[in-house]
GUFI-631075 format. One record per residue: residue number from 1; residue in three letters; x, y, z of N, C-alpha, C in turn. Coordinates in steps of 0.02 Angstrom, whole numbers, plus 50000, padded with zeros to 5 digits. Atoms other than C-alpha are relative to their C-alpha. Example, Ala and Ser with C-alpha at 12.3 -4.5 7.8 and 13.67 -1.06 7.14 Angstrom:
REM residues 2
[1, ALA, [50045, 49941, 50000], [50615, 49775, 50390], [50045, 50060, 50000]] [2, SER, [49958, 49941, 49997], [50684, 49947, 50357], [49961, 50055, 50037]] 
***
This chain:
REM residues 209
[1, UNK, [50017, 50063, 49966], [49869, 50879, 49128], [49927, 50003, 50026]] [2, UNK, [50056, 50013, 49956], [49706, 50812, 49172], [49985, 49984, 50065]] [3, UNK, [50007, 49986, 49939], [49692, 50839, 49339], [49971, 49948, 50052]] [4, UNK, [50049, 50043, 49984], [49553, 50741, 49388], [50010, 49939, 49997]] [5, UNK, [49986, 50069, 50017], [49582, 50594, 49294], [50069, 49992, 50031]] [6, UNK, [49938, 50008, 49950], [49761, 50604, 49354], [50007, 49964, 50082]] [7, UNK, [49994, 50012, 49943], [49719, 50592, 49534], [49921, 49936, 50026]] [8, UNK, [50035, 50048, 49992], [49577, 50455, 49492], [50053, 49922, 50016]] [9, UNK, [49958, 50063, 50009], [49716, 50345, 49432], [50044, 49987, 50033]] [10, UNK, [49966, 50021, 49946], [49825, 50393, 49583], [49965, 49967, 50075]] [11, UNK, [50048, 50045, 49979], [49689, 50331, 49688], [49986, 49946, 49991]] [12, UNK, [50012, 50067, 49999], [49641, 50181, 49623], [50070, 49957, 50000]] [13, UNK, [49927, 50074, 49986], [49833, 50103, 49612], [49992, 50011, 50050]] [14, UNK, [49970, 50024, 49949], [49865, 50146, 49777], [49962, 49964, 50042]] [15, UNK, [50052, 50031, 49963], [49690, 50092, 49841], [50018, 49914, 49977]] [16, UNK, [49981, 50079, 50029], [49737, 49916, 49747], [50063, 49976, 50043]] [17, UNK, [49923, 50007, 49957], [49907, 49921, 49826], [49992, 49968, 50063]] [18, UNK, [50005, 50001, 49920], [49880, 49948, 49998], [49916, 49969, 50017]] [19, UNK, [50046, 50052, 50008], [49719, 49852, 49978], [49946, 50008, 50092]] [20, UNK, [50028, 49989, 49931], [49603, 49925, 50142], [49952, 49911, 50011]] [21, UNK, [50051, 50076, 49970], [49459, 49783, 50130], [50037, 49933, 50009]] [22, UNK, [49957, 50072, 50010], [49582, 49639, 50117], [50040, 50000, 50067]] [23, UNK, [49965, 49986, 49927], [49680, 49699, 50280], [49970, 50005, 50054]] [24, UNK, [50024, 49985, 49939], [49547, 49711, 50374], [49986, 49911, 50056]] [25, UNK, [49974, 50060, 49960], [49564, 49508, 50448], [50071, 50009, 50029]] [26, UNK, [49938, 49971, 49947], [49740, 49560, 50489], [49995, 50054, 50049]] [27, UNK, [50006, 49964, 49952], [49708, 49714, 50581], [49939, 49958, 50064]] [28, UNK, [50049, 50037, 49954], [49565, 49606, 50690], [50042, 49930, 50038]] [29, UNK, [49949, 50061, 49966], [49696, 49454, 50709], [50064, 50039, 50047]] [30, UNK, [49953, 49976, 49974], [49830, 49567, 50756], [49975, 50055, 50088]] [31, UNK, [50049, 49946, 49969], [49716, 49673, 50878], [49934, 49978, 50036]] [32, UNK, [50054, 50035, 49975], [49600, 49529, 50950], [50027, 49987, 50090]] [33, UNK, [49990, 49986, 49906], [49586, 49534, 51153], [50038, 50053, 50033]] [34, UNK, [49978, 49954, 49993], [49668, 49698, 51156], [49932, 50027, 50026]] [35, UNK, [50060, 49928, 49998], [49551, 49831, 51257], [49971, 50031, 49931]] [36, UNK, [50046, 49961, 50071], [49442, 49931, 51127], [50051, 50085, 50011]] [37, UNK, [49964, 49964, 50015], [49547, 50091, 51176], [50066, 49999, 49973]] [38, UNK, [49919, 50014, 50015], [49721, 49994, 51151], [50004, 50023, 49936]] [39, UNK, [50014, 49981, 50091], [49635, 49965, 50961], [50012, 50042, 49984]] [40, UNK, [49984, 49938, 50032], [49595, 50135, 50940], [50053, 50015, 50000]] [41, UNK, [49929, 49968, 49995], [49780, 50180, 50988], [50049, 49969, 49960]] [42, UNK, [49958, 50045, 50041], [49855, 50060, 50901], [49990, 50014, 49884]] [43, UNK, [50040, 49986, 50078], [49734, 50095, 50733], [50014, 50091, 49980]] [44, UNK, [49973, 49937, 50026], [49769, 50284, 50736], [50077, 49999, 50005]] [45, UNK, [49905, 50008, 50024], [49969, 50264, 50753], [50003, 49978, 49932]] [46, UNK, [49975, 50055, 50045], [49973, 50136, 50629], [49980, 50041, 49917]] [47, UNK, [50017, 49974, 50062], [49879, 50256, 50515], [50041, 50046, 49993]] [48, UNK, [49968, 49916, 50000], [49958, 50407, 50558], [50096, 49972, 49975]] [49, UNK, [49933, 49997, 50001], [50131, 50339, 50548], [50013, 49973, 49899]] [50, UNK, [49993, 50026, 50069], [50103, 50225, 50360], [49988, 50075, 49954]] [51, UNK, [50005, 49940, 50051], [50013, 50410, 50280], [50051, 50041, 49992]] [52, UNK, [49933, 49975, 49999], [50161, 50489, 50338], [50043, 49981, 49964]] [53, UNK, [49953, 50027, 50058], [50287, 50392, 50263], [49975, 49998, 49924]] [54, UNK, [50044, 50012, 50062], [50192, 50365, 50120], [50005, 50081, 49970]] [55, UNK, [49996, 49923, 50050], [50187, 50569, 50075], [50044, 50009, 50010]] [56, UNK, [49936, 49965, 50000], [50347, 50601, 50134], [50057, 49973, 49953]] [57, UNK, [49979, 50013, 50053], [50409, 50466, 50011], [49974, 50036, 49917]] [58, UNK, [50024, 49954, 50048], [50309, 50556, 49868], [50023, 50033, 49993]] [59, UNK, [49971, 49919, 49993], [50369, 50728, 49919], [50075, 49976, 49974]] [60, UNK, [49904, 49998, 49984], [50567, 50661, 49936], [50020, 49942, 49933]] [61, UNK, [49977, 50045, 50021], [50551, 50509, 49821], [50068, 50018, 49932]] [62, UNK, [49958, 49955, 50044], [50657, 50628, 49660], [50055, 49984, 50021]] [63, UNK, [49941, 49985, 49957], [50791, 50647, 49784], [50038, 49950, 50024]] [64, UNK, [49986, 50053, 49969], [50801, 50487, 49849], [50043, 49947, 49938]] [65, UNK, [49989, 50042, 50054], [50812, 50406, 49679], [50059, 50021, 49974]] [66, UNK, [49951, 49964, 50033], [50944, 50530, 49606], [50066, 50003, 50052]] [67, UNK, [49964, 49997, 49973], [51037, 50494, 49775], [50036, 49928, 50009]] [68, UNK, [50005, 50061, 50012], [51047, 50317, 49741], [50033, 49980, 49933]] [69, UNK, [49987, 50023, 50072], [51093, 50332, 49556], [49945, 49947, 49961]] [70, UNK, [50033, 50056, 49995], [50922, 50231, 49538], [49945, 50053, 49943]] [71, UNK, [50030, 49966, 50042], [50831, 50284, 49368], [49924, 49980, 50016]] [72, UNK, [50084, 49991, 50001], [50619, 50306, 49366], [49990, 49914, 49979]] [73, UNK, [50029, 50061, 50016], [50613, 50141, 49257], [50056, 49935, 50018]] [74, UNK, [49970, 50061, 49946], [50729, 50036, 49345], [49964, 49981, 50060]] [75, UNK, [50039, 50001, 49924], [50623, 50081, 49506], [49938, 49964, 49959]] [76, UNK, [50080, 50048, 50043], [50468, 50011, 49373], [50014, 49937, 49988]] [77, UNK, [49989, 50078, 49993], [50554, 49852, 49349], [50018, 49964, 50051]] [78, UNK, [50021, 50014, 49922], [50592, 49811, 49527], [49930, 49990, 50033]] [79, UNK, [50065, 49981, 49972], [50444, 49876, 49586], [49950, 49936, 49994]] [80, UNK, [50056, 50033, 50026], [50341, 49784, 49475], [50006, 49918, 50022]] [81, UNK, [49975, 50049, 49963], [50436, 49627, 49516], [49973, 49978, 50062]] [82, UNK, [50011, 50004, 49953], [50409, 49664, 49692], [49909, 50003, 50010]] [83, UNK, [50076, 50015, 50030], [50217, 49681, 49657], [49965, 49952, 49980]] [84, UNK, [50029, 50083, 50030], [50185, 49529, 49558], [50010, 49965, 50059]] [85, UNK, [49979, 50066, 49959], [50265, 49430, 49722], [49938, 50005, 50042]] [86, UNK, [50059, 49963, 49950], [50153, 49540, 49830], [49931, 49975, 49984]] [87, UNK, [50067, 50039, 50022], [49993, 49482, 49727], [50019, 49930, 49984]] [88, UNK, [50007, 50078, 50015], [50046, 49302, 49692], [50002, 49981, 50097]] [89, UNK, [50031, 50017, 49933], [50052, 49287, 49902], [49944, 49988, 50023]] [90, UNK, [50078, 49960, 49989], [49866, 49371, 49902], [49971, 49947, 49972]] [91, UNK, [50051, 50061, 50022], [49816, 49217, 49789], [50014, 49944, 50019]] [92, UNK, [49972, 50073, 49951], [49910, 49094, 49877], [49971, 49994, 50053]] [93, UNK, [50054, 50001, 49926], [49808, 49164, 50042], [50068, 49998, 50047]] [94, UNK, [49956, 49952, 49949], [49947, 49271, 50104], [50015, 49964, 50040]] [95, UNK, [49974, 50039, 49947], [50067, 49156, 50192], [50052, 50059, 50023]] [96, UNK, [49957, 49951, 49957], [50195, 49300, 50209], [49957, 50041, 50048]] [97, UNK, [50020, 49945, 49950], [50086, 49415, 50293], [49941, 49964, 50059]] [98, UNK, [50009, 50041, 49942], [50029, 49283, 50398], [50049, 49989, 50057]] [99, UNK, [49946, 50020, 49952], [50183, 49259, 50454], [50009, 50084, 50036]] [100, UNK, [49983, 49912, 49942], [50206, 49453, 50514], [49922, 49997, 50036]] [101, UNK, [50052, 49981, 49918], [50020, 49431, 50611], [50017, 49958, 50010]] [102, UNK, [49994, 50027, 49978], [50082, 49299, 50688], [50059, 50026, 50034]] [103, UNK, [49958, 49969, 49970], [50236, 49383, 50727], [49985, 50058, 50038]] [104, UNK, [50051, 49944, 49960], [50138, 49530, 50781], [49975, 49988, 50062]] [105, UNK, [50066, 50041, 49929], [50024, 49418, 50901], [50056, 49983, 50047]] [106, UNK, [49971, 50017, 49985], [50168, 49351, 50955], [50057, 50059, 50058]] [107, UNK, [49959, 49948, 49970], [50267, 49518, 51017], [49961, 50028, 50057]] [108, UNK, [50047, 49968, 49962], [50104, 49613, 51071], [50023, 50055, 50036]] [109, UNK, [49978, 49933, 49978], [50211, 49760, 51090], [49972, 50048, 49971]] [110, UNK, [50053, 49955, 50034], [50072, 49890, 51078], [50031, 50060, 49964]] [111, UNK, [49940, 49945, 50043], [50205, 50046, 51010], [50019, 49962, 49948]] [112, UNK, [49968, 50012, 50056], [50299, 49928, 50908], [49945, 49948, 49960]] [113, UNK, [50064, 50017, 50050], [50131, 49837, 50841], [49971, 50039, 49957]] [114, UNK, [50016, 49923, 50051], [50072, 49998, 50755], [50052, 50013, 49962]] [115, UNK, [49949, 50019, 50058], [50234, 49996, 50672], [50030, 49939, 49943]] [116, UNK, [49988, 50074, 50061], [50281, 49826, 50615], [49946, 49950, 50049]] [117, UNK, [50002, 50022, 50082], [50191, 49717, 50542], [49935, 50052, 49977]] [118, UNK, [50047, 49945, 50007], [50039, 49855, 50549], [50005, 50054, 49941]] [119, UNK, [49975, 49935, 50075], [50129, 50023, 50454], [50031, 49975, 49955]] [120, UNK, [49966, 50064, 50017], [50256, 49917, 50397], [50010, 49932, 50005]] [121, UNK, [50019, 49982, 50073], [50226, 49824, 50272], [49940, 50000, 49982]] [122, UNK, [50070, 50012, 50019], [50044, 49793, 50278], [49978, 50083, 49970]] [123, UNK, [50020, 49919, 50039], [50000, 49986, 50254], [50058, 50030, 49963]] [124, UNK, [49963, 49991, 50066], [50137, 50043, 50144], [50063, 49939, 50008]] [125, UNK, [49983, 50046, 50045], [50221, 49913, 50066], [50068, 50012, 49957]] [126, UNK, [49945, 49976, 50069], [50364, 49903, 49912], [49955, 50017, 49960]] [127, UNK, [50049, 49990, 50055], [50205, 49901, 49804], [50000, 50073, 50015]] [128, UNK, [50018, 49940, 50010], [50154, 50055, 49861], [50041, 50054, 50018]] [129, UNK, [49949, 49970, 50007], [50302, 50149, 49905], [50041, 50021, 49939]] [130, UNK, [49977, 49995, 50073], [50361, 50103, 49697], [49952, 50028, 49986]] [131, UNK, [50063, 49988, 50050], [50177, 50166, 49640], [50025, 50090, 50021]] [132, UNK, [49996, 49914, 49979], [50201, 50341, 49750], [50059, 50025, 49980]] [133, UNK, [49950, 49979, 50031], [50372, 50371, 49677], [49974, 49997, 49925]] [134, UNK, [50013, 49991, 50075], [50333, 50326, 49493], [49962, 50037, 49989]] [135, UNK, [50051, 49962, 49997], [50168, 50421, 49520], [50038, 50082, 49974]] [136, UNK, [49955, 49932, 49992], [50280, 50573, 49578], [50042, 50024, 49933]] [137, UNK, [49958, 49969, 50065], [50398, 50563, 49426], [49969, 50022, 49957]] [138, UNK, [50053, 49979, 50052], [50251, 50597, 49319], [49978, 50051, 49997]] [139, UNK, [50037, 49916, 49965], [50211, 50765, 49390], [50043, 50050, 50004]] [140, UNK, [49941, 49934, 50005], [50310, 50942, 49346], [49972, 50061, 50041]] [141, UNK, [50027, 49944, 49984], [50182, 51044, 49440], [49996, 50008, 50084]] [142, UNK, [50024, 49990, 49919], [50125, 51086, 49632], [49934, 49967, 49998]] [143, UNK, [50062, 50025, 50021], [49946, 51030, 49567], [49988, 49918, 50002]] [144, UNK, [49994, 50063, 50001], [49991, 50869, 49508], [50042, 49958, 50071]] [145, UNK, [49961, 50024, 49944], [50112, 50827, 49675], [49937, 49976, 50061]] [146, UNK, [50070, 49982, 49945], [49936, 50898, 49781], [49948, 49937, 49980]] [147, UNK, [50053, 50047, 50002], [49834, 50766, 49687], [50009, 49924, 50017]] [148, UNK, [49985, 50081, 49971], [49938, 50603, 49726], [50013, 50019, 50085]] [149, UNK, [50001, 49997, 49928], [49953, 50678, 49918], [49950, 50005, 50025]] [150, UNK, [50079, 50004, 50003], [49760, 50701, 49916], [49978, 49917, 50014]] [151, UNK, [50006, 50086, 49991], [49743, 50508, 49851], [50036, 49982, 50040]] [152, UNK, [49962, 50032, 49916], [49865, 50452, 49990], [49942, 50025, 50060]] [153, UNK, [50014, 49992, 49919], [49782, 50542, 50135], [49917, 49971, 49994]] [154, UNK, [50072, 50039, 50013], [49596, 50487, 50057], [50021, 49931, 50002]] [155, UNK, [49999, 50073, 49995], [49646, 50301, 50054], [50047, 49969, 50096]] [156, UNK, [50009, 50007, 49941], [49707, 50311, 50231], [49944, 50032, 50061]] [157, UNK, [50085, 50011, 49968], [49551, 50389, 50293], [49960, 49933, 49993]] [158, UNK, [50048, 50062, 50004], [49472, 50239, 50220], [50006, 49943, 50055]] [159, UNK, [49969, 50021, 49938], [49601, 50139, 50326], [49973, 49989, 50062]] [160, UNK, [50034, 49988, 49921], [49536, 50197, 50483], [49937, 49993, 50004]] [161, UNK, [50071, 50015, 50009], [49373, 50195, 50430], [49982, 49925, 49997]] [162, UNK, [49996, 50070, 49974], [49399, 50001, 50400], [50020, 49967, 50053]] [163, UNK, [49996, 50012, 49911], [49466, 49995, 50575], [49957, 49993, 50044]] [164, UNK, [50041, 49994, 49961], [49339, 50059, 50648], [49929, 49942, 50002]] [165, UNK, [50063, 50014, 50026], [49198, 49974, 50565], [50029, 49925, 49989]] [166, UNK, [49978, 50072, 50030], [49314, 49816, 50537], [49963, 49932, 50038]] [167, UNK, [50059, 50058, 50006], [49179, 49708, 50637], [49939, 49984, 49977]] [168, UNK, [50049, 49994, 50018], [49057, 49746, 50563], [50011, 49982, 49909]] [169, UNK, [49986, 50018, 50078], [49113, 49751, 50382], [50016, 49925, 49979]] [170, UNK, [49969, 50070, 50020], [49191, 49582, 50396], [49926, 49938, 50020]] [171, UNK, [50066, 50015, 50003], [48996, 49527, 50459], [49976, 49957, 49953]] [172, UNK, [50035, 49978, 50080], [48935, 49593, 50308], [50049, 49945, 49955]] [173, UNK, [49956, 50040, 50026], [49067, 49493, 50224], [50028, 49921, 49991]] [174, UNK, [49953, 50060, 49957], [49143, 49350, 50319], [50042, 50014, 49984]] [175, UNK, [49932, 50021, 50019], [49303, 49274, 50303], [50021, 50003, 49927]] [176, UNK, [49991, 50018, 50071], [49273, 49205, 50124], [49988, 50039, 49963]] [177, UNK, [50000, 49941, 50056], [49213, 49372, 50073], [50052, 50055, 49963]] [178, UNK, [49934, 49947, 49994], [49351, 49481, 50141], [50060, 49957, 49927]] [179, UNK, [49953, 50032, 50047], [49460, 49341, 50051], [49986, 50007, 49924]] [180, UNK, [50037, 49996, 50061], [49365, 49341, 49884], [50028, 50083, 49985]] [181, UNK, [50002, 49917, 50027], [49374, 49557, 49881], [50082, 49997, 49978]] [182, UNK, [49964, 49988, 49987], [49558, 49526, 49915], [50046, 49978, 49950]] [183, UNK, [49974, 50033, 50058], [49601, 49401, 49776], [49967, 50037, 49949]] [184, UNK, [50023, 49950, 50058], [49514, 49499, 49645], [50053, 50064, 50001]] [185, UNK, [49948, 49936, 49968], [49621, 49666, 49723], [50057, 49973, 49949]] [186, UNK, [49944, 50025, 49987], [49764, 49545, 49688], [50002, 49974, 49897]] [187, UNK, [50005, 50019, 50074], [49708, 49507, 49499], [50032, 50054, 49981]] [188, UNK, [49976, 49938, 50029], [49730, 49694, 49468], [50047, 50037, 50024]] [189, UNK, [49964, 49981, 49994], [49881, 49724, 49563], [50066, 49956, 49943]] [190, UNK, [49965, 50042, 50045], [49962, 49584, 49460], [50014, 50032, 49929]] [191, UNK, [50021, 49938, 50055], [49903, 49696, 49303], [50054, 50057, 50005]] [192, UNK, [49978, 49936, 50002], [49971, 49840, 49368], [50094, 49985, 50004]] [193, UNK, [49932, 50038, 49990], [50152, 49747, 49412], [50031, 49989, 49932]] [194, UNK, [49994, 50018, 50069], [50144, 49684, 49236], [50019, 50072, 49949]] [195, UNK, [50000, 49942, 50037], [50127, 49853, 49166], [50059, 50049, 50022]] [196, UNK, [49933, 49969, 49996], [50271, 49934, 49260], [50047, 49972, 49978]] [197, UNK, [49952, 50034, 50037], [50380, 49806, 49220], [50026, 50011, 49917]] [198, UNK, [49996, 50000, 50051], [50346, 49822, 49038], [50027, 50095, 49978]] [199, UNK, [49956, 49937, 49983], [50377, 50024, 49042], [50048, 49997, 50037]] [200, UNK, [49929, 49999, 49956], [50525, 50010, 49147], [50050, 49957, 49939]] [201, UNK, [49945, 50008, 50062], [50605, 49891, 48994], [49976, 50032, 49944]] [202, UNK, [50002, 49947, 50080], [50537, 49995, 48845], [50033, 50052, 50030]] [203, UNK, [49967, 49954, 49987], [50603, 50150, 48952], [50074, 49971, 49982]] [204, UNK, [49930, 50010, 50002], [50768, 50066, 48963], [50010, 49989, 49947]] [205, UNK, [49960, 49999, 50069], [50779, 50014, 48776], [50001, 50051, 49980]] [206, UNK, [49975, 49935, 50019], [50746, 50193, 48744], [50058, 50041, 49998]] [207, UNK, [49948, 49977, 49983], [50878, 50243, 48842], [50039, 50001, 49953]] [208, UNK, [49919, 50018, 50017], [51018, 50139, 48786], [49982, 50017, 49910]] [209, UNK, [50012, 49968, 50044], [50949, 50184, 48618], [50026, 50052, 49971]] 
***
């Protein structure tokens, strides 16, 4: 296995997935008139708790699936399903995940804000929860496991890094930019939705084959 390239291409789905520049108007709506330390506390939970889940589904996802009776490309046609809805929202201008910052704004329970709608679903997702399992099935080694837990914990550094910097970036940006980066994101998660889907039924005609 190519190594490298391997853990390019686990990188860029999940960076598409979980989509940092596109989240960063939600984390600022969800997180506006809060103190600047609440933020920070709120922005490191929220990271610390989504990377978490996020590798510990990777690490366990095998187990999970085989405890379920739930085959690799069944989880690719779901998934992908659940993906396409995920990017047709993103071009609609995200009314679901409007509705969780608004539900968010609405609670302003700083513990359970860093959890929902924050870790869950905005930072891991079905999208990217199906990408880090399918990822995983692909991999027989310690090498290959190390390079999709690498790309996870690098795309939540970025995370925080768009936290931090998220007034400034969105500046540089605006509204219509962030939106613009986010619908493009949303072209090539659509892509990628498309493409599990389609492996998940050629796997299965194999099967029954």
């Amino acid at each position: 296995m190519d190594y490298l390239s391997f853990f390019a291409t686990c990188f860029t789905t999940l960076f598409v997935i979980i989509d940092p520049p596109g989240n960063i108007p939600f984390y600022i709506a969800l997180t506006e008139g809060l103190p600047e330390e609440v933020r920070e506390r709120v922005s490191k939970r929220a990271t610390v708790i989504a990377a978490t889940l996020l590798i510990f589904i990777t690490l366990t996802g095998g187990v999970i699936l085989r405890f379920f009776g739930v085959s690799v490309d069944g989880l690719r046609i779901a998934g992908g399903i659940l993906m396409f809805l995920v990017a047709y929202d993103i071009l609609k201008g995200r009314v679901t995940r409007e509705k969780y910052t608004k539900r968010g704004i609405e609670s302003r329970d700083i513990d359970s804000l860093a959890v929902f709608p924050m870790a869950l679903p905005l930072y891991t997702g079905p999208g990217s929860i199906t990408a880090a399992i399918v990822l995983a099935s692909e991999v027989k080694d310690v090498a290959g496991m190390l390079s999709i837990v690498l790309s996870v914990a690098l795309i939540y550094v970025v995370v925080r890094l768009t936290h931090i910097y998220s007034e400034q970036i969105l500046h540089v940006l605006g509204r219509s930019g962030a939106d613009i980066v986010a619908r493009v994101m949303a072209i090539f998660l659509a892509a990628i939705a498309v493409e599990y889907v389609t492996q998940g039924i050629a796997g299965k005609f194999t099967s029954l084959r």
